[in-house]
TIDRENDO-592116 format. One record per residue (C-alpha): residue in one letter; residue number from 1; x, y, z. Coordinates in nm, 4 decimals, decimal comma. Layout:
<volums>
   r     k       east      north         up
   A   NUM          X          Y          Z
...
</volums>
This chain:
<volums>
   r     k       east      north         up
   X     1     2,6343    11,1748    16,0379
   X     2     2,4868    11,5212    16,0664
   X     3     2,2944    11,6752    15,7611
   X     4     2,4826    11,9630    15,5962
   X     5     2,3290    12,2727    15,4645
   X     6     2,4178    12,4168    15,1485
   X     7     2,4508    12,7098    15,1035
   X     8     2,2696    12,8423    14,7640
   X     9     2,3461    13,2156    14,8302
   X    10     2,5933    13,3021    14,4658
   X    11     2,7432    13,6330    14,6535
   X    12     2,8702    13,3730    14,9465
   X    13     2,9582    13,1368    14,7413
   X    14     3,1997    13,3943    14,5168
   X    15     3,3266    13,5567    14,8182
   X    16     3,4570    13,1909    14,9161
   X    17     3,5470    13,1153    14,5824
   X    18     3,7388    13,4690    14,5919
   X    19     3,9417    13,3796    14,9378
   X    20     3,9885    13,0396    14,7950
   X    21     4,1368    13,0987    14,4100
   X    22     4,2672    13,4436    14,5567
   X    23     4,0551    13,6377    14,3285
   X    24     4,1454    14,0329    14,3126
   X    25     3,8802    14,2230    14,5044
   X    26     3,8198    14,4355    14,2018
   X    27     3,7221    14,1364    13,9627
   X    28     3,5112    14,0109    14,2612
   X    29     3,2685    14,4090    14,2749
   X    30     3,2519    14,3367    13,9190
   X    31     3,1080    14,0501    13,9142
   X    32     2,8534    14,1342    14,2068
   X    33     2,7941    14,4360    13,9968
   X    34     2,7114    14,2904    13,6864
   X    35     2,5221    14,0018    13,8820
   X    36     2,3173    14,2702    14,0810
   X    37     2,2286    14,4270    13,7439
   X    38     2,1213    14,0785    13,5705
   X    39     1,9005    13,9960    13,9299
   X    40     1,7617    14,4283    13,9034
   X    41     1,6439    14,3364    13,5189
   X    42     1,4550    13,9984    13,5774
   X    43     1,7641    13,8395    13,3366
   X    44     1,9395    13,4990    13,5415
   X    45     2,2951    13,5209    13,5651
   X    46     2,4278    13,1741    13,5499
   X    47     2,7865    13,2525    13,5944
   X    48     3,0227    13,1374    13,9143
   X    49     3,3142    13,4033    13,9948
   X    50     3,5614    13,1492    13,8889
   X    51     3,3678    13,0919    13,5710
   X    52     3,3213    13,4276    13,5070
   X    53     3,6895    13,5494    13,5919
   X    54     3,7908    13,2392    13,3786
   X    55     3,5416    13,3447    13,0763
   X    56     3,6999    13,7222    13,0689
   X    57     4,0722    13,6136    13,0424
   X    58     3,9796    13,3720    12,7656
   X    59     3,8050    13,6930    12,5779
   X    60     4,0074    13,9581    12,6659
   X    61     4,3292    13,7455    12,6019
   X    62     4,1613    13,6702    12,2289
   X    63     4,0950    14,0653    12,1556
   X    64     4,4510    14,1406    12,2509
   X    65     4,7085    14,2716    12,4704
   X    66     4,4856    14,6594    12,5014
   X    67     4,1724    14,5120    12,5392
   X    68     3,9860    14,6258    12,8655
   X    69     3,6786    14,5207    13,0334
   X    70     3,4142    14,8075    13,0948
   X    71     3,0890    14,9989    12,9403
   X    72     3,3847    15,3084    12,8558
   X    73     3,3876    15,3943    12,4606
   X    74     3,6870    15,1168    12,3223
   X    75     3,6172    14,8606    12,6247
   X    76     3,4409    14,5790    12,6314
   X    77     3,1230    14,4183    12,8039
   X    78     2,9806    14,0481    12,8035
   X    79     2,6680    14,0718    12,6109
   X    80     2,3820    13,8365    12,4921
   X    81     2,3224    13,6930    12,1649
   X    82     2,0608    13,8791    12,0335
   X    83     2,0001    14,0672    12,3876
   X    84     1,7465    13,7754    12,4597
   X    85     1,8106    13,4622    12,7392
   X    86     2,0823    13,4194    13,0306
   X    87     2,4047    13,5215    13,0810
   X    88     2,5471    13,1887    13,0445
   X    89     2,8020    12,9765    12,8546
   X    90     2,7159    12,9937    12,4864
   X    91     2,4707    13,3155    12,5158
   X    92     2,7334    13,5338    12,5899
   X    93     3,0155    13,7149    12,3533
   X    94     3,2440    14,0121    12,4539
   X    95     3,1125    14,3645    12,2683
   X    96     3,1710    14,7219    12,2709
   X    97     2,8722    14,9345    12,4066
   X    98     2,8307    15,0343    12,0604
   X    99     2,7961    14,6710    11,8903
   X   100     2,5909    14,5151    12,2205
   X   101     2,2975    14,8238    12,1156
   X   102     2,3635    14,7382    11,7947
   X   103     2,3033    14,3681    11,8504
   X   104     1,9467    14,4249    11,9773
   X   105     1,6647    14,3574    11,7413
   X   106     1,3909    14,6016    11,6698
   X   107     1,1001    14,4163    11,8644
   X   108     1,3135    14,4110    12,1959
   X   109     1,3712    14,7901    12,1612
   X   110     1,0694    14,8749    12,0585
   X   111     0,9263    14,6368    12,3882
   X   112     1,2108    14,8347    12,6328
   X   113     1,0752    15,1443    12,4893
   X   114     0,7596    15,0832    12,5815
   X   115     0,8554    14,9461    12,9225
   X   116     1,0267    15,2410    12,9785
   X   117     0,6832    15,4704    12,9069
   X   118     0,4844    15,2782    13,0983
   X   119     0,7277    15,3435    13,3926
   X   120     0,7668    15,7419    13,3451
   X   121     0,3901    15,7456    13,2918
   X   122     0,3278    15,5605    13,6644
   X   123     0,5582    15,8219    13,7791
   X   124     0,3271    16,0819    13,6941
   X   125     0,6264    16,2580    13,4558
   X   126     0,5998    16,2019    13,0631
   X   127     0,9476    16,0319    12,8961
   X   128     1,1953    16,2687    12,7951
   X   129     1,0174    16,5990    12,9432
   X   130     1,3697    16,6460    13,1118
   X   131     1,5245    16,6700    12,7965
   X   132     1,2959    16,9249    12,6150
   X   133     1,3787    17,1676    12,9541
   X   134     1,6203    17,4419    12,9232
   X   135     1,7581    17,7254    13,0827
   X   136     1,5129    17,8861    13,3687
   X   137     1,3069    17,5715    13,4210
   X   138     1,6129    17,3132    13,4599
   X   139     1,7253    17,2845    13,7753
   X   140     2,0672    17,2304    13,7158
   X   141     2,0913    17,5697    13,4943
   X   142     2,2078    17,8905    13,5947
   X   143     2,1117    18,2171    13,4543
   X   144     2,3831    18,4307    13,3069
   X   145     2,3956    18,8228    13,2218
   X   146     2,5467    18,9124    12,9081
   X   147     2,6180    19,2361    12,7503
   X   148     2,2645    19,1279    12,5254
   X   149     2,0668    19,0863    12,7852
   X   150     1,9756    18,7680    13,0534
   X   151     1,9828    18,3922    12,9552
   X   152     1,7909    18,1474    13,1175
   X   153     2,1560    17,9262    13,1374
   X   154     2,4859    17,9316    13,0332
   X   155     2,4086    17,7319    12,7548
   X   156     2,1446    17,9246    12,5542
   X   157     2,3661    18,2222    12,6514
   X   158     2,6376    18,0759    12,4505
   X   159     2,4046    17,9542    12,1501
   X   160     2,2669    18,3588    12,1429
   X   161     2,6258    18,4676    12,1068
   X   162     2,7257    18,2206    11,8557
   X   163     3,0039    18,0174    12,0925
   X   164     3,0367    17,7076    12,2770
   X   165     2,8836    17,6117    12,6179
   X   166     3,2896    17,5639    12,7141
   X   167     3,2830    17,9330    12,5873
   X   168     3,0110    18,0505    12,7344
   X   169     3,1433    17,8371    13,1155
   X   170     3,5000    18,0580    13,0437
   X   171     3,3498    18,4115    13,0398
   X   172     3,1272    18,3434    13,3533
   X   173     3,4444    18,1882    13,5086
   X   174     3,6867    18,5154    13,4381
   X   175     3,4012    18,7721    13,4872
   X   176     3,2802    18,8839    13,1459
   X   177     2,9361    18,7349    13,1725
   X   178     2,7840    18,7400    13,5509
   X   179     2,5508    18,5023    13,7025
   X   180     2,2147    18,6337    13,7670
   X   181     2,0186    18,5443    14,0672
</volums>
């Protein structure tokens, strides 16, 4: 009797588990999705398709006939107790976006802050520099002439004349305020 290999590889595994339960394709890019993020962030993921397909039903079936799976405001998404250990059996619970950030305790954010520093800083850029840009030195923004004058985007345009930025978007769009080059 030959020795069998087996085969330890979770995607190949789900994808048989997937032709054999006939698991929707969609459920299937989920989970590779969620177990690609788990692998990305150093967290083990220590759920089988079929257990994981099984473990949604269960949840979504207790939070009613609307619920939805997703990270959309109103859906749902399988988070950890506490954001610490696998996803596995027991550690897990199904959360809006809102209550999983909620669920995280101050030591973990302040460490995933830091981690997230000490990343931007190896990158040569400080954190949140892209945020304190606006209008000529963004490089998604687009200067706009208005009767007062030229606006480094459509944005600070719109602040300057007291409207919205959808405001602002609907006079460039019918002519009243130009784009400048």
């Amino acid at each position: 009797m030959a020795d069998q290999q087996v085969d330890d590889n979770p995607v190949r595994i789900a994808r048989a588990d997937q032709a054999t339960y006939g698991i929707p394709e969609r459920d299937f890019q989920a989970w590779r999705s969620q177990y690609n993020s788990a692998k990305r962030r150093g967290i083990p993921f220590r759920f089988s398709l079929l257990g994981w397909r099984i473990w949604w039903q269960g949840e979504l079936a207790k939070l009613g006939p609307d619920a939805k799976r997703g990270n959309r405001v109103g859906c749902y998404m399988m988070a950890r107790k506490r954001d610490r250990g696998a996803y596995e059996h027991g550690n897990v619970y199904a959360a809006t976006p809102r209550d999983n950030a909620r669920d995280i305790p101050a030591d973990v954010r302040v460490a995933m802050t830091e981690q997230a520093t000490a990343a931007c800083k190896a990158r040569g850029k400080p954190r949140g520099v892209h945020l304190k840009v606006r209008g000529d030195g963004h490089p998604k923004s687009h200067a706009v002439m208005t009767p007062a004058g030229r606006f480094g985007s459509i944005a600070l345009a719109s602040e300057a004349h007291g409207i919205t930025r959808a405001g602002g978007l609907h006079r460039v769009r019918t002519g009243v305020w130009t784009l400048a080059t």
